[in-house]
TIKEMI-137974 format. One record per atom (N, C-alpha, C): residue in one letter; x, y, z. Coordinates in steps of 0.02 Angstrom, whole numbers, padded with zeros to 5 digits, always signed. Atoms other than C-alpha are relative to their C-alpha. Example, Ala and Ser with C-alpha at 12.3 -4.5 7.8 and 13.67 -1.06 7.14 Angstrom:
2
A+00045-00059+00000 A+00615-00225+00390 A+00045+00060+00000 S-00042-00059-00003 S+00684-00053+00357 S-00039+00055+00037 
***
This chain:
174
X+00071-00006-00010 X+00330-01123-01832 X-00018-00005+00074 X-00015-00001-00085 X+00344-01188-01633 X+00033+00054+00033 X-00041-00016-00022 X+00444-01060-01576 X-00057+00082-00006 X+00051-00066+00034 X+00307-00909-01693 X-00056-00004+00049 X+00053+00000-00050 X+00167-00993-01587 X+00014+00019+00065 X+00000-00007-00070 X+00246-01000-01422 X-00008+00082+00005 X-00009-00089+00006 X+00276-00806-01440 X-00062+00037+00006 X+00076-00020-00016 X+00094-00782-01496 X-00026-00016+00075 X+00025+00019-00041 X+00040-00872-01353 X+00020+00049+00062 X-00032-00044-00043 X+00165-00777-01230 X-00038+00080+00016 X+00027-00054+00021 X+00101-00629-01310 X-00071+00023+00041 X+00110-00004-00013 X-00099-00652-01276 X+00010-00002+00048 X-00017+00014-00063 X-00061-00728-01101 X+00012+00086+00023 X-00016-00067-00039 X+00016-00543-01062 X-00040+00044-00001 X+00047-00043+00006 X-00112-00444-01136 X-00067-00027+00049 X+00067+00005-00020 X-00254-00550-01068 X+00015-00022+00101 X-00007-00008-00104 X-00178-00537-00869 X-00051+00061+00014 X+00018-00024-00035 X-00290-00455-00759 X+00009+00042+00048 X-00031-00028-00019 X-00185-00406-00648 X+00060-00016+00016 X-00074+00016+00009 X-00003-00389-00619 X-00001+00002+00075 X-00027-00014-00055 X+00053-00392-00449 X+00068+00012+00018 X-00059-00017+00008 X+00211-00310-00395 X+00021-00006+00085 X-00041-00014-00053 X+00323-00321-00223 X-00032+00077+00028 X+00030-00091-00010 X+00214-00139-00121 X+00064+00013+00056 X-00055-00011-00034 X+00364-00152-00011 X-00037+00011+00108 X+00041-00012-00074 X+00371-00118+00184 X-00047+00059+00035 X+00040-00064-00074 X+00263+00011+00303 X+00059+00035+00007 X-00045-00030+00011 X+00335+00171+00315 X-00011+00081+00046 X+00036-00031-00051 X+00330+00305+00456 X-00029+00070-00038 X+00013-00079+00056 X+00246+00484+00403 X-00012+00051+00065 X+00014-00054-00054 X+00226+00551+00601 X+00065-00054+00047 X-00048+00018-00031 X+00384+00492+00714 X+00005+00055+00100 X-00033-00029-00097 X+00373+00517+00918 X-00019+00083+00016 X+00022-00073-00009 X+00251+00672+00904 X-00031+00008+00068 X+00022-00012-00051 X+00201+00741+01072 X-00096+00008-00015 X+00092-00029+00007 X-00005+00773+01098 X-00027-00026+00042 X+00044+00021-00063 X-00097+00795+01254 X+00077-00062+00033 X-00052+00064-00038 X-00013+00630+01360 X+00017-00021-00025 X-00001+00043+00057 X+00033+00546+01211 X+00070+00036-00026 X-00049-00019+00045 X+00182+00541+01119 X-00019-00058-00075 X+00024+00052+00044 X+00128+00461+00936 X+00034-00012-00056 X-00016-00003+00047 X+00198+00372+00791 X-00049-00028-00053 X+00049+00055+00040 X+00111+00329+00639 X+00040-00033-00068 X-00022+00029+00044 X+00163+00211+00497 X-00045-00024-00027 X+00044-00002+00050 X+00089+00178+00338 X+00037-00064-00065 X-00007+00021+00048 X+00077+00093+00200 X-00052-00004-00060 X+00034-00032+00025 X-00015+00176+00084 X-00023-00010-00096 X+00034+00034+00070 X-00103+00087-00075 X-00065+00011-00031 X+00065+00007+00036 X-00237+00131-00188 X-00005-00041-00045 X+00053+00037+00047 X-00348+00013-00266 X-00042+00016-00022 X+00075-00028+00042 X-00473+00011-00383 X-00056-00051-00010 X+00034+00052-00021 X-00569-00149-00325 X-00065+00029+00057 X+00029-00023-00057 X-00628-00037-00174 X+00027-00048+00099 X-00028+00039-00078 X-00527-00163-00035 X+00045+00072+00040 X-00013-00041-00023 X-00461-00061+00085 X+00098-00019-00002 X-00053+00002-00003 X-00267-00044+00043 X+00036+00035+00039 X-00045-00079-00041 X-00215+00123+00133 X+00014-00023+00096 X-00016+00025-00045 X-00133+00031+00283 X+00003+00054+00066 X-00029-00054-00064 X-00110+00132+00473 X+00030-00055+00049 X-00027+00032-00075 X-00022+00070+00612 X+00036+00069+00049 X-00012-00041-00031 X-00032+00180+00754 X+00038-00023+00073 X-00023+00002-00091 X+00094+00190+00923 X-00003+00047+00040 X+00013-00053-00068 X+00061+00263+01078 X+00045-00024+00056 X-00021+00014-00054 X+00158+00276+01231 X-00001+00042+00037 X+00031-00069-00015 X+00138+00399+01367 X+00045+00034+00013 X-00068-00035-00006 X+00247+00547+01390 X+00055+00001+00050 X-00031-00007-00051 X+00286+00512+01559 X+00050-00064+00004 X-00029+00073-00008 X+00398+00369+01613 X-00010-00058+00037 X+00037+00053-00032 X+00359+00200+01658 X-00074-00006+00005 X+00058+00027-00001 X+00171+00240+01647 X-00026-00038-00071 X+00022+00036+00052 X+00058+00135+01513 X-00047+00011-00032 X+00053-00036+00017 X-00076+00146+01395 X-00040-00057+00020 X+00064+00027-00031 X-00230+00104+01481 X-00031-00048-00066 X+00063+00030+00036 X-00351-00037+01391 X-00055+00031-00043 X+00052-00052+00042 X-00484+00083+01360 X+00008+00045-00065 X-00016-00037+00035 X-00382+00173+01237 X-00041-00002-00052 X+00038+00050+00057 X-00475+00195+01087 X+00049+00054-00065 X-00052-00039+00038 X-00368+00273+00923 X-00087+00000-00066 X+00040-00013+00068 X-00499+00321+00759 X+00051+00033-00048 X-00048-00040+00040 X-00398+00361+00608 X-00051+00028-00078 X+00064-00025+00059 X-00484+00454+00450 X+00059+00028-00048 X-00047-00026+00059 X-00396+00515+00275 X-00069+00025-00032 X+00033-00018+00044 X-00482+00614+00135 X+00044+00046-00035 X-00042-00048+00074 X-00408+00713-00019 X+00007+00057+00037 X-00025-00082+00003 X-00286+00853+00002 X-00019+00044-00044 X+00001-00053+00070 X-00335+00938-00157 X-00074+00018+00014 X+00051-00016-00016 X-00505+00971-00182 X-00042-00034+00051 X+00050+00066-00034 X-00657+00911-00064 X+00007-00047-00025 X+00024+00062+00031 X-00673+00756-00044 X-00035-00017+00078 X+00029+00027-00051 X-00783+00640+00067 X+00086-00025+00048 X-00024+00014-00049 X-00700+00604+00217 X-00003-00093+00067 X+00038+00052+00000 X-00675+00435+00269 X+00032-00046+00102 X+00008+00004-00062 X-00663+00363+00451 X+00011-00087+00020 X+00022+00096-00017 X-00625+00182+00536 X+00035+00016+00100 X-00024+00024-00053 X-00584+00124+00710 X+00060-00042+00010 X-00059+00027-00002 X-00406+00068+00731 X-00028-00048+00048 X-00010+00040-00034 X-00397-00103+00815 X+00087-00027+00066 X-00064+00031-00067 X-00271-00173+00964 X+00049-00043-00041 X-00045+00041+00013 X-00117-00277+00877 X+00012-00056+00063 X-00019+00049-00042 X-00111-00435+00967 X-00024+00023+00083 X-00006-00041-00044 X-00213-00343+01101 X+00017+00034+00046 X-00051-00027-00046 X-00074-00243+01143 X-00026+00101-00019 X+00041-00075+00009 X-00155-00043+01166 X+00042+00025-00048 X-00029-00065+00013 X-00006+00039+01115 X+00026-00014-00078 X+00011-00014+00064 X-00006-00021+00937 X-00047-00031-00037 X+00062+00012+00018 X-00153-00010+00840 X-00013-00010-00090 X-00017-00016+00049 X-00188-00040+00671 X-00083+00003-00048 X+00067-00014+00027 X-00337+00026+00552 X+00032+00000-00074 X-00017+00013+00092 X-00355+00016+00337 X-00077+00022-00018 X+00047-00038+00032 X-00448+00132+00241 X-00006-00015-00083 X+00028+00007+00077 X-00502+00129+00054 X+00032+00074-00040 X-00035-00028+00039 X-00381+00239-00043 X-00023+00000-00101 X+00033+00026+00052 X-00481+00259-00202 X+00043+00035-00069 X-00041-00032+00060 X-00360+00364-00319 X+00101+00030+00038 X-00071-00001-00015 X-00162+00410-00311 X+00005+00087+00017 X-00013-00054-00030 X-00114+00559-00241 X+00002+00023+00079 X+00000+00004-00070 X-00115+00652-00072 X-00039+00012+00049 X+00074+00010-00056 X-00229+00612+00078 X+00043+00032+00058 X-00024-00030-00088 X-00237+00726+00254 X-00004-00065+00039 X+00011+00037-00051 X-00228+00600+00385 X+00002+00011+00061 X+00019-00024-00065 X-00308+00640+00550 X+00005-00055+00072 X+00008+00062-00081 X-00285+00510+00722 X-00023+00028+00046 X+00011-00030-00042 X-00375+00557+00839 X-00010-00050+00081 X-00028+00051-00050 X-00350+00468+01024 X-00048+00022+00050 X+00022+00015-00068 X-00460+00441+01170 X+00002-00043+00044 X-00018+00056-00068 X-00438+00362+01339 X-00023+00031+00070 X+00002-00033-00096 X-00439+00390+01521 X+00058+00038+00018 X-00051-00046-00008 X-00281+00480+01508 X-00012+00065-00030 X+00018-00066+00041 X-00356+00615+01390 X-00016-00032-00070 X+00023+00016+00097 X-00400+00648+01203 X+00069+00035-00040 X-00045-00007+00068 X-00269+00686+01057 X-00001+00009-00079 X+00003-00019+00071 X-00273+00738+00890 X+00057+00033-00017 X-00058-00041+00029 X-00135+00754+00760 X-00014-00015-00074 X+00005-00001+00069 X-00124+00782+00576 X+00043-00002-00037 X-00046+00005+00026 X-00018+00739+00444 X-00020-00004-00071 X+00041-00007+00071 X-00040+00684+00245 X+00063-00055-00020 X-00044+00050+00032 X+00042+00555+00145 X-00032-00022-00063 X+00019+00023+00055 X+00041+00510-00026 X-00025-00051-00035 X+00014+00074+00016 X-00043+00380-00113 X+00003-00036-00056 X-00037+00006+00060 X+00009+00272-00240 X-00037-00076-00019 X+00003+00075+00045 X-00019+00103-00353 X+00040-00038+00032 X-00062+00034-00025 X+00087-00032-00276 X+00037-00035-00049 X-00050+00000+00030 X+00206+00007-00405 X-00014-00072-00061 X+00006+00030+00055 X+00116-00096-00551 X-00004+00040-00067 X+00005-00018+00055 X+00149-00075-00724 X-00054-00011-00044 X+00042-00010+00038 X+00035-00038-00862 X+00002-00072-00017 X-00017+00051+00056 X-00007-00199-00985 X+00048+00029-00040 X-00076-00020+00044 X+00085-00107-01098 X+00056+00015+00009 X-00081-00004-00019 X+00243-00072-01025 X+00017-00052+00028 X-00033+00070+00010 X+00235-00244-00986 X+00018-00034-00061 X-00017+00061+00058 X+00227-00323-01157 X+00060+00061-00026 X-00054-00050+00031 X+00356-00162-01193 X+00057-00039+00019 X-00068+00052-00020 X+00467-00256-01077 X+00032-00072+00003 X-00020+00051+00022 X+00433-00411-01117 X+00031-00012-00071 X+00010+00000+00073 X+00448-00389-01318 X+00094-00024-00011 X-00068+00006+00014 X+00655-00394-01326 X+00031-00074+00031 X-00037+00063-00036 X+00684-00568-01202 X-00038-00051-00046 X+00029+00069+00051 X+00528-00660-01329 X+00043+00020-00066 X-00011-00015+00067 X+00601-00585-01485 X+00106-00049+00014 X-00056+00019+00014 X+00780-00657-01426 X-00018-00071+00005 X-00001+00076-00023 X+00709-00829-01369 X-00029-00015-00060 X+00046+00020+00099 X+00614-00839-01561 X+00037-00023-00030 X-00037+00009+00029 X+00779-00812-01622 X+00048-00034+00015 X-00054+00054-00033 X+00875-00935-01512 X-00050-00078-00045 X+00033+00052+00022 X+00727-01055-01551 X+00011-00020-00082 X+00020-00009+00100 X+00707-01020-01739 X+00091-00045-00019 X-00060+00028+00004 X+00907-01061-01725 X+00009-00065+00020 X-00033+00053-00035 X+00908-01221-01628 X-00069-00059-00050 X+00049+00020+00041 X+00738-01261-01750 X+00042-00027-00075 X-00037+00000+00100 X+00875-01249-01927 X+00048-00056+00034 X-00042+00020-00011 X+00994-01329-01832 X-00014-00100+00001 X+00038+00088+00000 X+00895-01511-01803 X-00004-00018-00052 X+00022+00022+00073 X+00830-01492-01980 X+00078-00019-00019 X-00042+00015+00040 X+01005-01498-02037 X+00006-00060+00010 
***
């Protein structure tokens, strides 16, 4: 009978989670050491839709300049924007910030509102010039499972611990 409840209980507990959270893993480049204007740029991502509306769709932009030994000026300013590859969609826009206010990597987070694939535009101004490059990257769930393909995967480890229990339950009685 202890062993029927815990199970129920296990059971409800899984269904009545909210949310699962899963490992979204690391940042991941999608533009590597592209030339543009003075600029040579990389961008890295980490690219999460939510359905809360927080802004998951990570950027981290680097700059360095093409020449050697020079730097990127203070003034730099980087804007990064995404919106749906497929049909229109609104178009959505932020101001990358300074990392540890260091110019040459910047990092901005947009609101990724469904899975699939977004253009992503950077566009770069400074006192060295302006820049624009384009790319696209896919966007995804951070790899959570349904409720149900959780209690799918849970159903075989409670159904063996029932029957370990249910066993170690006959075994006292004796």
């Amino acid at each position: 009978m202890i062993p029927m409840r815990a199970g129920a209980i296990a059971i409800a507990l899984v269904a009545a989670a909210v949310t699962a959270h899963a490992h979204d893993g690391p940042p991941f480049p999608i533009l590597s050491d592209h030339a543009a204007g003075p600029y040579v740029i990389s961008i890295w991502t980490d690219p999460d839709t939510t359905d809360d509306g927080s802004p998951g769709g990570q950027f981290w932009v680097r700059l360095h300049v093409a020449g050697k030994g020079a730097v990127i000026p203070d003034g730099t300013r980087v804007m990064v924007g995404i919106r749906p590859a497929g049909p229109p969609g609104e178009e959505r826009t932020t101001a990358a910030a300074p990392v540890r206010g260091d110019a040459t990597n910047q990092f901005a987070a947009l609101t990724m509102d469904h899975e699939g694939r977004f253009a992503v535009r950077v566009a770069i101004d400074g006192p060295l010039g302006a820049a624009v490059v384009d790319t696209a990257v896919d966007a995804t769930y951070n790899v959570r499972p349904s409720r149900s393909m959780l209690a799918l995967y849970l159903a075989p480890f409670l159904l063996v611990g029932l029957l370990w229990g249910r066993l170690l339950w006959r075994r006292r009685r004796i």
